[in-house]
N, CA, C and O atoms as a Maestro MAE file, in Angstrom:
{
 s_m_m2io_version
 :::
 2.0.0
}

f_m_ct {
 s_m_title
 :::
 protein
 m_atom[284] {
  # First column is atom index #
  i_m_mmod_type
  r_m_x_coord
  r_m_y_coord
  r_m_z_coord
  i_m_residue_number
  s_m_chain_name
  s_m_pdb_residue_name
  s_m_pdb_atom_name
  i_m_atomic_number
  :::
  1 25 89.814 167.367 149.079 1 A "UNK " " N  " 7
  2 3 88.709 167.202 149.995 1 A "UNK " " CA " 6
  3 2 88.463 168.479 150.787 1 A "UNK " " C  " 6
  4 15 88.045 168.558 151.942 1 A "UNK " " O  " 8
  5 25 88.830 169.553 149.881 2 A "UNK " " N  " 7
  6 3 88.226 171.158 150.608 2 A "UNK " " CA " 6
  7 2 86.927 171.122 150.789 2 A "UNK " " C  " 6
  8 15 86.068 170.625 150.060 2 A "UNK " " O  " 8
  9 25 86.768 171.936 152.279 3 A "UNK " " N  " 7
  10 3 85.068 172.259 152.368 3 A "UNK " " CA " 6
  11 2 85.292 173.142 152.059 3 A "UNK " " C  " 6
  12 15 84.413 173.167 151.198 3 A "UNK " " O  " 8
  13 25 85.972 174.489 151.913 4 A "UNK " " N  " 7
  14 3 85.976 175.962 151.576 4 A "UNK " " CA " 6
  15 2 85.719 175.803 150.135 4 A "UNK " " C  " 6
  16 15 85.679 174.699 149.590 4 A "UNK " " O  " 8
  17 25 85.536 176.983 149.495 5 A "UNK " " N  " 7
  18 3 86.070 177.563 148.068 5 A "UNK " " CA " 6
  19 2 87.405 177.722 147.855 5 A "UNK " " C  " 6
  20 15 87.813 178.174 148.925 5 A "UNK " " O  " 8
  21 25 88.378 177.615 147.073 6 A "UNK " " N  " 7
  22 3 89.732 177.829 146.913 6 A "UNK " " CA " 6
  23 2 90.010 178.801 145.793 6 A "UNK " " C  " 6
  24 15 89.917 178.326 144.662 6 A "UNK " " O  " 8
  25 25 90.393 180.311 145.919 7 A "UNK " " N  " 7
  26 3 90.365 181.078 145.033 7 A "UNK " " CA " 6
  27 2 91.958 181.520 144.122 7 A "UNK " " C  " 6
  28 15 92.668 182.471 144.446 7 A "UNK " " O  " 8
  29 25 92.212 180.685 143.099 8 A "UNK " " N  " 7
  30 3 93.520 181.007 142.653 8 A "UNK " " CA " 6
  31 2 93.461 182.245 141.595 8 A "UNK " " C  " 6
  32 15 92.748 182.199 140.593 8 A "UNK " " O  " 8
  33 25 94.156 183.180 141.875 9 A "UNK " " N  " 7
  34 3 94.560 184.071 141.394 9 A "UNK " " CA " 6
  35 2 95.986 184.362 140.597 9 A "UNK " " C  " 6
  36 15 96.937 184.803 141.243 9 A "UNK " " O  " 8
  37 25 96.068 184.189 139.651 10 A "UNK " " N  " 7
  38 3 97.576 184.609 139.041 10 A "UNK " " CA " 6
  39 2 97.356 185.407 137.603 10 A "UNK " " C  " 6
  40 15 96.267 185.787 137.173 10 A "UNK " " O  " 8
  41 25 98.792 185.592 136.888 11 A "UNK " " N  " 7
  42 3 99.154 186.689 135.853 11 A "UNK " " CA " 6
  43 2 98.345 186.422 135.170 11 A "UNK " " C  " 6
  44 15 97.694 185.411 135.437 11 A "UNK " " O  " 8
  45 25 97.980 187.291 133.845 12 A "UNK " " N  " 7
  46 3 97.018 187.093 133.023 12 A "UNK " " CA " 6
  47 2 98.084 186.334 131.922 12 A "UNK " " C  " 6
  48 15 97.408 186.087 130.923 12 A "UNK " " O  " 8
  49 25 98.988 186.034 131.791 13 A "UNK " " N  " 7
  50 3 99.973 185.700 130.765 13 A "UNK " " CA " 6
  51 2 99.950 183.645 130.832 13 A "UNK " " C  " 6
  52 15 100.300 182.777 130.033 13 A "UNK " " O  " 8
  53 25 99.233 183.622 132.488 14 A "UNK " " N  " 7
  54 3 99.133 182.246 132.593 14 A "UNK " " CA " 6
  55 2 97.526 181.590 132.871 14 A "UNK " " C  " 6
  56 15 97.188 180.554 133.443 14 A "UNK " " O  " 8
  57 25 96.848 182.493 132.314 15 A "UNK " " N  " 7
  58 3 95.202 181.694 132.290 15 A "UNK " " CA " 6
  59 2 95.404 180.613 131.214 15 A "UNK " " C  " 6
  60 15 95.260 179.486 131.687 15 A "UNK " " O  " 8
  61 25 95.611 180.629 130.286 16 A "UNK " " N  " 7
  62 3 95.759 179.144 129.520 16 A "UNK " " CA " 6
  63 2 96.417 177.829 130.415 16 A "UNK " " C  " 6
  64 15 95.932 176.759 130.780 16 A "UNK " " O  " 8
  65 25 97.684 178.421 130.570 17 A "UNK " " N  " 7
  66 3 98.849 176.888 131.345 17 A "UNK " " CA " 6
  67 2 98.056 176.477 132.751 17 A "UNK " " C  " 6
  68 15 98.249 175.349 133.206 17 A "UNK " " O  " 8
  69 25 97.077 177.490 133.498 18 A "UNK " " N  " 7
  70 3 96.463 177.323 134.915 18 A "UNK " " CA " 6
  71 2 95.212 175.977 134.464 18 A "UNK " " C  " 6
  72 15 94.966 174.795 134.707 18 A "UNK " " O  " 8
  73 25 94.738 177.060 133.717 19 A "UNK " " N  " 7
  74 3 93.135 175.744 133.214 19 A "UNK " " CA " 6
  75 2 93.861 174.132 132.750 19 A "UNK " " C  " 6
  76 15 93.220 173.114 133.012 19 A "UNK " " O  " 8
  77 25 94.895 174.061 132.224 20 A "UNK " " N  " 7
  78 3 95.456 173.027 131.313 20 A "UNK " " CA " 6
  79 2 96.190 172.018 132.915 20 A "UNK " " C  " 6
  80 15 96.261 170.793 133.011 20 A "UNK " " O  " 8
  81 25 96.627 173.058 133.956 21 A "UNK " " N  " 7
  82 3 97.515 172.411 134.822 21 A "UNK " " CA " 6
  83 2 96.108 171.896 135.913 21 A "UNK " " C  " 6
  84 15 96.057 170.775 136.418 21 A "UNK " " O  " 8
  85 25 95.191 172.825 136.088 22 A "UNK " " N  " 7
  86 3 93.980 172.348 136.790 22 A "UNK " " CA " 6
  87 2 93.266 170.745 136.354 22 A "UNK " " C  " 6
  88 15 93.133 169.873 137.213 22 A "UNK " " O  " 8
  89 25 92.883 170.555 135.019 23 A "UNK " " N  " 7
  90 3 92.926 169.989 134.114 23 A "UNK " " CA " 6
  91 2 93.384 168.327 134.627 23 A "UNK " " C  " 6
  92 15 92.762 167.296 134.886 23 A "UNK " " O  " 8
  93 25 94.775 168.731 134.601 24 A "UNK " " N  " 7
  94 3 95.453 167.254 134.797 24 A "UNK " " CA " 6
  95 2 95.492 167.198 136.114 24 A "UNK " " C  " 6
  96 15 95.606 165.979 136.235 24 A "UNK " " O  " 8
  97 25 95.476 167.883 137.909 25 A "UNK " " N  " 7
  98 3 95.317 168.126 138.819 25 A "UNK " " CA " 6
  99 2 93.863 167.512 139.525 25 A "UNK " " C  " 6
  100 15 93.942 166.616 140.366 25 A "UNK " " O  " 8
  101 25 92.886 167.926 139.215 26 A "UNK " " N  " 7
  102 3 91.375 167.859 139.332 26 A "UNK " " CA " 6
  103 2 90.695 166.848 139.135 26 A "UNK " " C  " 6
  104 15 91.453 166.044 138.592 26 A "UNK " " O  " 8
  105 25 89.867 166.477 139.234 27 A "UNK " " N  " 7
  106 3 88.586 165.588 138.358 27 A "UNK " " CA " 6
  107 2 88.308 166.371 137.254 27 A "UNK " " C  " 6
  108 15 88.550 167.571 137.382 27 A "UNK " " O  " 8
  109 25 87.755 165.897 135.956 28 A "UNK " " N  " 7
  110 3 87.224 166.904 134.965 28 A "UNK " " CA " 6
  111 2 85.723 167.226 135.401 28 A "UNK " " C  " 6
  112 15 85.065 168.085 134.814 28 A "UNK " " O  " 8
  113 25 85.229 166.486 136.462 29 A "UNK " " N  " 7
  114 3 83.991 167.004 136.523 29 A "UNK " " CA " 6
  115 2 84.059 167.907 137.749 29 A "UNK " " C  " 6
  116 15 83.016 168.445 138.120 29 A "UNK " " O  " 8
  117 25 84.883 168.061 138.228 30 A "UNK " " N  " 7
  118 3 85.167 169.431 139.250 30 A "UNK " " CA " 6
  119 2 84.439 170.942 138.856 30 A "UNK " " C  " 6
  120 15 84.849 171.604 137.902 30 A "UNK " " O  " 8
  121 25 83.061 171.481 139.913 31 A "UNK " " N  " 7
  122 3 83.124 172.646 139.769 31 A "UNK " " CA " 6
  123 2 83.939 173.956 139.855 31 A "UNK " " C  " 6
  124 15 84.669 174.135 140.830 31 A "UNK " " O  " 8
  125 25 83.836 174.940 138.806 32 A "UNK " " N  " 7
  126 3 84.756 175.720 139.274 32 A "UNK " " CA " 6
  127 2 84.090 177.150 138.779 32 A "UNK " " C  " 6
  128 15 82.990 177.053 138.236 32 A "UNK " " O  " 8
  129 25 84.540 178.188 138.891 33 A "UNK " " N  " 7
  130 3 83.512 179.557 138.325 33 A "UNK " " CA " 6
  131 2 85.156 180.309 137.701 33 A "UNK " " C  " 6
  132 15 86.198 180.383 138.353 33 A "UNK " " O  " 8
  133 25 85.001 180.627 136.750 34 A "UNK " " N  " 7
  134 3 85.974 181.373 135.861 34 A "UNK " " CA " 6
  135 2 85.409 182.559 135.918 34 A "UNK " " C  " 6
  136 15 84.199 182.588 135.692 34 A "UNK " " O  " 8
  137 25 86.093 183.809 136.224 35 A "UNK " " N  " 7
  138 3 85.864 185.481 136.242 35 A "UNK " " CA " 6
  139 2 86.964 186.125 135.513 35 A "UNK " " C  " 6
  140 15 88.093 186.248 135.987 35 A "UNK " " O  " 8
  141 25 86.609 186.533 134.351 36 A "UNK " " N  " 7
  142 3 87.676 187.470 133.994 36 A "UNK " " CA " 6
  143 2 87.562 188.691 133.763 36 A "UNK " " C  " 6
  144 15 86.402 189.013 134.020 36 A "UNK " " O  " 8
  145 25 88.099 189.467 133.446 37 A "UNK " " N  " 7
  146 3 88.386 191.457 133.771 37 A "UNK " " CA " 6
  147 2 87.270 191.918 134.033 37 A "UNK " " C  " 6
  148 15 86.683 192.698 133.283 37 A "UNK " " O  " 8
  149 25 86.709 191.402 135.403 38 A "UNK " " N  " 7
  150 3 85.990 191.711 136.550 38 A "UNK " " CA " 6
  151 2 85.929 193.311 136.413 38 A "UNK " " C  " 6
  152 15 86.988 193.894 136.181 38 A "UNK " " O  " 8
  153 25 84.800 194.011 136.539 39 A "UNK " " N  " 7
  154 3 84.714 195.419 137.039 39 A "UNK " " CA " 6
  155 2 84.586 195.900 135.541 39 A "UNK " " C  " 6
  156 15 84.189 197.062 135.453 39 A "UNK " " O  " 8
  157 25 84.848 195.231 134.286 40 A "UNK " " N  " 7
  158 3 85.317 195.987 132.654 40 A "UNK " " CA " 6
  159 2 84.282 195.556 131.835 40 A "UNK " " C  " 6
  160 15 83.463 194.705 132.180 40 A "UNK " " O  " 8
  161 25 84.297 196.191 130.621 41 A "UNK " " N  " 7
  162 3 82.748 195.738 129.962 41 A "UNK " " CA " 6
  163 2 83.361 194.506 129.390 41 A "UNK " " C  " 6
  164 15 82.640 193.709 128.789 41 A "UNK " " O  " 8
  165 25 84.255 194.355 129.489 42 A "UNK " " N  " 7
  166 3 84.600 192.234 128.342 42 A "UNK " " CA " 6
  167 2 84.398 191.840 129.536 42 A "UNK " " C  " 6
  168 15 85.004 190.776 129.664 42 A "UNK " " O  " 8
  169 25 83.692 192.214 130.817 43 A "UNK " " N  " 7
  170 3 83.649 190.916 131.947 43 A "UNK " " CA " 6
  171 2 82.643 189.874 131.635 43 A "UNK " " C  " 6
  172 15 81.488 189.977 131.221 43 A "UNK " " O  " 8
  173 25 83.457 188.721 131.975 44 A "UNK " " N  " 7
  174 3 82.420 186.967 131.812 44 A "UNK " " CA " 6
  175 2 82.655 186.216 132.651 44 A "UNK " " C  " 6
  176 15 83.818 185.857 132.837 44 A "UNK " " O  " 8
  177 25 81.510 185.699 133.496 45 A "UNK " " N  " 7
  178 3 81.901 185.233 134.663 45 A "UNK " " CA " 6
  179 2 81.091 183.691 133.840 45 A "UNK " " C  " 6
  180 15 79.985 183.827 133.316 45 A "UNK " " O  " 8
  181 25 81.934 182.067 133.831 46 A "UNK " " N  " 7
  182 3 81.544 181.362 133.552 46 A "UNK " " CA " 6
  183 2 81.654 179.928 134.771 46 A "UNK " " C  " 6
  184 15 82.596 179.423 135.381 46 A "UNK " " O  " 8
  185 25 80.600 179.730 134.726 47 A "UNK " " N  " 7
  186 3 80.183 178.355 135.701 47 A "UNK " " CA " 6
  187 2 80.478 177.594 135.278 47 A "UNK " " C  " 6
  188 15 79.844 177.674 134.226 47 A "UNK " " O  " 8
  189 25 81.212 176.467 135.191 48 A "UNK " " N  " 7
  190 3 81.608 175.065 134.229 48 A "UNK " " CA " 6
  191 2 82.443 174.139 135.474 48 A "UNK " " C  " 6
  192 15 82.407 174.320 136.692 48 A "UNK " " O  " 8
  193 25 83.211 173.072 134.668 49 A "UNK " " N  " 7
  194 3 83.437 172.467 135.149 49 A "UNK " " CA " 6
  195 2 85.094 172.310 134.710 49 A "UNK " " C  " 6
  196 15 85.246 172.962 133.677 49 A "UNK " " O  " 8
  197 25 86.063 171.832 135.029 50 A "UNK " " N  " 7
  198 3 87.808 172.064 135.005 50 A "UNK " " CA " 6
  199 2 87.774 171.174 133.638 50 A "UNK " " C  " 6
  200 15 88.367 172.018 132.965 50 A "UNK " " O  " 8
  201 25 87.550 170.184 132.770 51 A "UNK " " N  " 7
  202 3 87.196 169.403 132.342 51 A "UNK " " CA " 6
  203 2 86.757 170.267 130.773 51 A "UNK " " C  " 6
  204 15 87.226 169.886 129.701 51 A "UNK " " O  " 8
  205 25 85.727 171.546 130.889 52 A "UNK " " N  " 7
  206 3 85.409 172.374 129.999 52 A "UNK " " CA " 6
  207 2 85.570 173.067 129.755 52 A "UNK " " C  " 6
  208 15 85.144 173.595 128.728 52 A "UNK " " O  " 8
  209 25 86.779 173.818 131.080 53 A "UNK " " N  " 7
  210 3 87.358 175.089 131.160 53 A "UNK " " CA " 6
  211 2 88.514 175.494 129.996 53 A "UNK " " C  " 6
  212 15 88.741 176.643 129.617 53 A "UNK " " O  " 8
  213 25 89.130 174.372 129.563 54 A "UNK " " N  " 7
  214 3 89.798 175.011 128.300 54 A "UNK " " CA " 6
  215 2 89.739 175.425 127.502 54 A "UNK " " C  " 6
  216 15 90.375 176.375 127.044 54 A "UNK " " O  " 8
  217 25 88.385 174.397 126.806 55 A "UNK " " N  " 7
  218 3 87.612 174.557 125.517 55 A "UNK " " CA " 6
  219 2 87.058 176.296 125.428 55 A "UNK " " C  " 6
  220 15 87.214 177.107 124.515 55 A "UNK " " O  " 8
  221 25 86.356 176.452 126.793 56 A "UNK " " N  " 7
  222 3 85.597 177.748 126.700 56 A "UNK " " CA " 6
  223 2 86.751 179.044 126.612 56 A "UNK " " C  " 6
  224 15 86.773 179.957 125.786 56 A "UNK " " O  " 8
  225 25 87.520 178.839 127.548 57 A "UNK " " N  " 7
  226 3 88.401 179.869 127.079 57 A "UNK " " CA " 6
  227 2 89.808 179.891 125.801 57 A "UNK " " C  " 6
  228 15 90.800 180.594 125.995 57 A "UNK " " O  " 8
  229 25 89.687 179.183 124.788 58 A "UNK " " N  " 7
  230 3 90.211 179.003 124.247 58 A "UNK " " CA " 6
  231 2 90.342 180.217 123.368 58 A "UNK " " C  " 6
  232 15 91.453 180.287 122.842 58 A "UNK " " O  " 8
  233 25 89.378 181.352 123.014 59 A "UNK " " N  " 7
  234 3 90.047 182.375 122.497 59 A "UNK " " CA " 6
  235 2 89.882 183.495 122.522 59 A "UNK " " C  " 6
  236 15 89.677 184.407 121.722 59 A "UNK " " O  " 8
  237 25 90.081 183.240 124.384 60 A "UNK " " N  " 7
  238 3 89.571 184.621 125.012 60 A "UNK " " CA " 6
  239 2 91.377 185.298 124.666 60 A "UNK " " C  " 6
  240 15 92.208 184.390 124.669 60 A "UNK " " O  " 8
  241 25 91.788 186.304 124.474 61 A "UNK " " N  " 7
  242 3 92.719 186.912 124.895 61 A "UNK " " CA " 6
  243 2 93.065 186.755 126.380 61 A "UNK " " C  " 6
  244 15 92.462 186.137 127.258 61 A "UNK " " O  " 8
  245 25 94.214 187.487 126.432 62 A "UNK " " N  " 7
  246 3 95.035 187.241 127.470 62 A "UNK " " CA " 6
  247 2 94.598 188.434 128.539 62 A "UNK " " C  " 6
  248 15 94.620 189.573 128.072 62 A "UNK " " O  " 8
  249 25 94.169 188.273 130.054 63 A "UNK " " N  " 7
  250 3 93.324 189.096 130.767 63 A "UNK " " CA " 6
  251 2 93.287 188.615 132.432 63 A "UNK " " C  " 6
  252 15 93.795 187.628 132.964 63 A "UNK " " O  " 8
  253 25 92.769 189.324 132.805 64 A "UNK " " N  " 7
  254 3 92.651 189.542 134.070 64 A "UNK " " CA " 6
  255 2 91.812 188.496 134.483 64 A "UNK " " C  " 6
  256 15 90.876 188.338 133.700 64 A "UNK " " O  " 8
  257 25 91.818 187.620 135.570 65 A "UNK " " N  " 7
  258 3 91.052 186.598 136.116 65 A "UNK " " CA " 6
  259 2 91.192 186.008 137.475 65 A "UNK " " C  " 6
  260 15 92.088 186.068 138.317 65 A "UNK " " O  " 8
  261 25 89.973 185.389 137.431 66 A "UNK " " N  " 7
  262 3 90.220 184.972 139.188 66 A "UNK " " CA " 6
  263 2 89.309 183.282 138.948 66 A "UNK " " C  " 6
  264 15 88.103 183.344 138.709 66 A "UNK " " O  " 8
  265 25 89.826 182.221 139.014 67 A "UNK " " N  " 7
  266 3 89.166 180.830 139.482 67 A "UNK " " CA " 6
  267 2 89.106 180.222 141.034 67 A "UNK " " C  " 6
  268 15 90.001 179.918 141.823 67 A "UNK " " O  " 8
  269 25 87.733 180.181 141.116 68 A "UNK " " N  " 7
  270 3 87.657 179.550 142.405 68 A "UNK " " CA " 6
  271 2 87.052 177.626 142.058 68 A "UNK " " C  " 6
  272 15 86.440 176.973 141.213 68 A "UNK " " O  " 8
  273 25 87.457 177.530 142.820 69 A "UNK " " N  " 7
  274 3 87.567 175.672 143.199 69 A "UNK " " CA " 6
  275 2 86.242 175.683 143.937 69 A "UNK " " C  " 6
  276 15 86.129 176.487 144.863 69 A "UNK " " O  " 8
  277 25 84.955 174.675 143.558 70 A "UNK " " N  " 7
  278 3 84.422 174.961 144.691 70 A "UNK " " CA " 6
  279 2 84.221 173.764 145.296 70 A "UNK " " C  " 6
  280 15 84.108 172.805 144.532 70 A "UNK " " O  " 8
  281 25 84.121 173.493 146.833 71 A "UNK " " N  " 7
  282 3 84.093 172.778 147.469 71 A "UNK " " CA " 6
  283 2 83.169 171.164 146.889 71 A "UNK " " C  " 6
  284 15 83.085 170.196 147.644 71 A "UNK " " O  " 8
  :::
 }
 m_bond[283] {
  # First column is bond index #
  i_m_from
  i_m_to
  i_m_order
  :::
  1 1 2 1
  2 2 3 1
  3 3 4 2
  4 3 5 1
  5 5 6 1
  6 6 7 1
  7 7 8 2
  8 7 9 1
  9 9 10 1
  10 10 11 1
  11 11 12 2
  12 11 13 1
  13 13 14 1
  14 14 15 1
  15 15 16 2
  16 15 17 1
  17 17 18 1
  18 18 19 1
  19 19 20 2
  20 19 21 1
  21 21 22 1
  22 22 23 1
  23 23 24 2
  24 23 25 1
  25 25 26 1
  26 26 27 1
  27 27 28 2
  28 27 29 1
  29 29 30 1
  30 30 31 1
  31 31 32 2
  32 31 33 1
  33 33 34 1
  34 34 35 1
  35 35 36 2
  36 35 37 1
  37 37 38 1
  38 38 39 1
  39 39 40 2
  40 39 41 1
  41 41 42 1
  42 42 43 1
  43 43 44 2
  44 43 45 1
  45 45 46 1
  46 46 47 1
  47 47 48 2
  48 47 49 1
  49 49 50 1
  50 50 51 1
  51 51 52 2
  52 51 53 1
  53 53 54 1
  54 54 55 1
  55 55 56 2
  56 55 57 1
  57 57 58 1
  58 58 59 1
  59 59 60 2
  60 59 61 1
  61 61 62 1
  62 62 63 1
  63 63 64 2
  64 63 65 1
  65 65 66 1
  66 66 67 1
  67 67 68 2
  68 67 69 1
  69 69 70 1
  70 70 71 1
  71 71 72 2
  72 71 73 1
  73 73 74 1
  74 74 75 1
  75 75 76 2
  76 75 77 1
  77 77 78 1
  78 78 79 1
  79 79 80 2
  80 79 81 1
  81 81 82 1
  82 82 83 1
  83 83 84 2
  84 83 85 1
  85 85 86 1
  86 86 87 1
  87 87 88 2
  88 87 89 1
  89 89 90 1
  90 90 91 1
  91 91 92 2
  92 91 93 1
  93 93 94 1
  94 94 95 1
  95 95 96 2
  96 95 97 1
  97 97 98 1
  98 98 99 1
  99 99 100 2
  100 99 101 1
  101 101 102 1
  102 102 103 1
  103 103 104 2
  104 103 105 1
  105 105 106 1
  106 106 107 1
  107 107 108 2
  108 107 109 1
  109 109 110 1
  110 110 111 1
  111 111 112 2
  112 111 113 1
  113 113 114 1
  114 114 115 1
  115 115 116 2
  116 115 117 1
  117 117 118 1
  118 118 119 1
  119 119 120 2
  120 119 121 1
  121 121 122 1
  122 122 123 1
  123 123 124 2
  124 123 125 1
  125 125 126 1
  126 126 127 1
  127 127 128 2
  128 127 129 1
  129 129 130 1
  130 130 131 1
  131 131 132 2
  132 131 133 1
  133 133 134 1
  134 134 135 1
  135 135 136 2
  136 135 137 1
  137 137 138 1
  138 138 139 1
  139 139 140 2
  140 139 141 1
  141 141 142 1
  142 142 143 1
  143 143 144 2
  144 143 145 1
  145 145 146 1
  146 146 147 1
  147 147 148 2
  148 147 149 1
  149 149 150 1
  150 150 151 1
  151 151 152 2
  152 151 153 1
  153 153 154 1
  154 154 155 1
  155 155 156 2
  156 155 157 1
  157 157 158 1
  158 158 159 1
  159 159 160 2
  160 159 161 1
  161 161 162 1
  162 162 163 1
  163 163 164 2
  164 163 165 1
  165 165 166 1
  166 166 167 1
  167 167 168 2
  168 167 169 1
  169 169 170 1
  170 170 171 1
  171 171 172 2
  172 171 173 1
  173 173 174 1
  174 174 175 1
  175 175 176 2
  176 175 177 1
  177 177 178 1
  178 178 179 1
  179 179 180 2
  180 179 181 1
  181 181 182 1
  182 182 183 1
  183 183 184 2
  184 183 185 1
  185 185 186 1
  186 186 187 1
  187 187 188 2
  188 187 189 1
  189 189 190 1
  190 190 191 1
  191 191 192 2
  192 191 193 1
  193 193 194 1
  194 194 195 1
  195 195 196 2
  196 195 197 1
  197 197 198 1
  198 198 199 1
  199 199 200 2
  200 199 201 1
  201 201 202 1
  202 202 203 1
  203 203 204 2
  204 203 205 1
  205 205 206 1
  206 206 207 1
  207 207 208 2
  208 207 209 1
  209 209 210 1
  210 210 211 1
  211 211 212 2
  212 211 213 1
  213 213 214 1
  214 214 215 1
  215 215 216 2
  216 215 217 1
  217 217 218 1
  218 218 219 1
  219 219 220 2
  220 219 221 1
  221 221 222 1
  222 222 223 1
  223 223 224 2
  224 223 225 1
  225 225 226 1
  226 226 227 1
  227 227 228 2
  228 227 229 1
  229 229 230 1
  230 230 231 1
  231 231 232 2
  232 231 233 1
  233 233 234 1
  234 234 235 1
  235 235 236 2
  236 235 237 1
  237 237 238 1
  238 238 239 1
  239 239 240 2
  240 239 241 1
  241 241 242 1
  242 242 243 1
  243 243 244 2
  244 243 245 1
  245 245 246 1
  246 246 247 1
  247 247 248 2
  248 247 249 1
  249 249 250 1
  250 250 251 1
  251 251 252 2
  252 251 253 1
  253 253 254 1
  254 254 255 1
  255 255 256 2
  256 255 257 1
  257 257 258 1
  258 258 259 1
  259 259 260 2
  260 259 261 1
  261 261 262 1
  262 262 263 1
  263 263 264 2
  264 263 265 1
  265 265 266 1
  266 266 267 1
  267 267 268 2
  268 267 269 1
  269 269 270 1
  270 270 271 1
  271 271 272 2
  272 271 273 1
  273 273 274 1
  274 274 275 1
  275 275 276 2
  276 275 277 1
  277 277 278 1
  278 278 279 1
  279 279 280 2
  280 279 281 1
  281 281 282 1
  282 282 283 1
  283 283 284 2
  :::
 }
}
């Protein structure tokens, strides 16, 4: 029941186990915004929902990222 945004940040070695642990944590219809190697030309910033977030990154390589929760 956050009013803020909640911005989790961790290793790039754990963007798969984060989306999967969000996943079972969340509602699947939870907004959330996925950013990965921010600032680099493979940057993709995706709008979805925790619910779709696996599927989409399913074969991104392993990388730099930032998920925010949004209120």
């Amino acid at each position: 029941k956050e009013t803020a945004p909640v911005i989790l940040l961790e290793t790039p070695y754990r963007m798969k186990p984060l989306a999967k642990d969000l996943e079972m944590i969340l509602k699947s219809n939870k907004r959330i915004i996925f950013a990965y190697k921010l600032t680099q030309p493979e940057e993709l910033i995706i709008k979805t929902t925790v619910g779709e977030l696996v599927s989409k990154i399913k074969d991104l390589p392993k990388g730099e990222f930032v998920i925010i929760v949004l209120p």
